[in-house]
N, C-alpha and C positions, 0 to 999 in steps of 0.2 A: 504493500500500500504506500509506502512512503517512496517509491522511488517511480509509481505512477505521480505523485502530488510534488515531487522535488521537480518531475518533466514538465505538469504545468505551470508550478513557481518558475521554470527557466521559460518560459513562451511569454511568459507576463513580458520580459526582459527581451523576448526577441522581438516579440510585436507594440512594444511601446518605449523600448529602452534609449530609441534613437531621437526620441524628444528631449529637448532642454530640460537639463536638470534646474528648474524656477528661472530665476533672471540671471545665472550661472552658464559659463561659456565652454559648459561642456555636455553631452547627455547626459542622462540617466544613467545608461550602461557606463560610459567614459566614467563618470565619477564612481561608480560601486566598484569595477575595477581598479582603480586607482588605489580608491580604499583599501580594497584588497590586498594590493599589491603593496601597498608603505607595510601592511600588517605581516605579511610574509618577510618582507625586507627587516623588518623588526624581527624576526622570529618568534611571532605567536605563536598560540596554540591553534590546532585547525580548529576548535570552536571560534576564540576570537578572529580569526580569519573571516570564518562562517558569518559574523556577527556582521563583521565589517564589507561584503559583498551584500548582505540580503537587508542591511539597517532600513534603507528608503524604501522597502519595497510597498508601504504603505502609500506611497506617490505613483503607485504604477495602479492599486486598488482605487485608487482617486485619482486619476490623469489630469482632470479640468479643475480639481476645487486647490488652485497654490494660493488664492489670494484671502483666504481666512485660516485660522490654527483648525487646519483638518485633525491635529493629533495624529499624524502618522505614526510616529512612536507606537502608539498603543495599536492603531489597526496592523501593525504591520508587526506586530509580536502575535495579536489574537489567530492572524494566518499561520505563521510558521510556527507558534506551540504544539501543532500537530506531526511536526517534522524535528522536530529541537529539542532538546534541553534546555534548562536554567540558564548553562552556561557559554547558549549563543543567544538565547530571549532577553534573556534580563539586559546584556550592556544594550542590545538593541531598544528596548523600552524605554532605560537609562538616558539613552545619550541626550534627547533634547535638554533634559532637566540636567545634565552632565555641560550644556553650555552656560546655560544659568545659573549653576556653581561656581566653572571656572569666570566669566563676569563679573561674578564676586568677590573673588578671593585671590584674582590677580589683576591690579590695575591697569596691566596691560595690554591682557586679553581682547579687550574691547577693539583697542586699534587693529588686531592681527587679521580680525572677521572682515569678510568681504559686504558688501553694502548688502548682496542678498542676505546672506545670514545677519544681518543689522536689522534687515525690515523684518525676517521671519521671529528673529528674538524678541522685538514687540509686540507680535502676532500671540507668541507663545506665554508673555507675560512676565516679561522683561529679567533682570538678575535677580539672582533671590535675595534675599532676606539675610540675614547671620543664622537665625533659628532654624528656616530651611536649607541653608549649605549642612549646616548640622545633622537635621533629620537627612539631607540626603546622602553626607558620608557615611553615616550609620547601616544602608541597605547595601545585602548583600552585590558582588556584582559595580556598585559606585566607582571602584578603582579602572575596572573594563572599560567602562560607561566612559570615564574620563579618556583613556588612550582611543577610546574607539571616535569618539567625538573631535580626538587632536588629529588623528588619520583621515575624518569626513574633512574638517575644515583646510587639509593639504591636499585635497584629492579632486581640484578644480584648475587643472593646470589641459587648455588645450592642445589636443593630441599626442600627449604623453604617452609612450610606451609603457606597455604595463603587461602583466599578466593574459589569458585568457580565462574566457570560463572553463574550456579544455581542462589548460592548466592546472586549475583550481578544483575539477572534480574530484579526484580522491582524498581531498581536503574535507570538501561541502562529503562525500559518501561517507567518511567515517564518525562525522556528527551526527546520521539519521538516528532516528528513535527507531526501536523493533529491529 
């Protein structure tokens, strides 16, 4: 079952992945690859690997709606919990609120974001708080969330070489569930 639902989690990507990733100057695809790719170059784990190829996939469940806080984050964890673990859902749930921490707790964060991730962090409900950096170091996963969110906001660089999906499949096949 899961490796029917990981073939159409990949078609979401083949048939819509070649759209603009929002007001970002690269696709969909280009950026999850990217992603990817830093995360390997790092030597993650093939979960955070996993995390970081499938985070936006909640933008491909919602093609048209970038100009309000669709919460991708969350629909795009509710899709792949059927396929995942903890420890490729969570830093993916994470990550928005993983910008919103770093925002907060480093002054310079702010400049490093590209104007699209400026508007979508408005969107999303700006930096948090001290009380919520707090609650959100606290959850499991927080740390992911944080590198997986440093690899999205590097992974806007047009036509950069990167990995494939090829590449990346027995990566993405050792994270199924069952």
């Amino acid at each position: 079952m899961s490796t029917v639902q990981l073939s159409q989690l990949l078609e979401k990507y083949h048939l819509l992945g070649h759209r603009l990733y929002g007001a970002e100057p690269v696709s969909q695809l280009e950026h999850a690859l990217q992603c990817a790719s830093l995360a390997v170059d790092a030597q993650e784990s093939n979960e955070m690997v996993s995390a970081c190829l499938f985070h936006d996939v909640g933008h491909l469940l919602r093609p048209d709606d970038l100009s309000s806080d669709a919460q991708h984050e969350i629909s795009a964890a509710n899709y792949l919990q059927k396929l995942f673990g903890h420890a490729v859902i969570q830093p993916i749930k994470l990550h928005v609120d993983a910008k919103r921490y770093l925002c907060t707790i480093d002054s310079n964060y702010w400049s490093t974001l590209s104007p699209g991730s400026k508007h979508s962090l408005q969107l999303q409900g700006g930096p948090f708080s001290e009380i919520e950096c707090e609650e959100f170091f606290k959850q499991a996963f927080a740390a992911e969330a944080i590198r997986l969110r440093q690899y999205d906001d590097l992974a806007k660089i047009p036509q950069k070489k990167t990995l494939s999906v090829d590449d990346l499949m027995p990566m993405i096949e050792s994270c199924l569930l069952g």
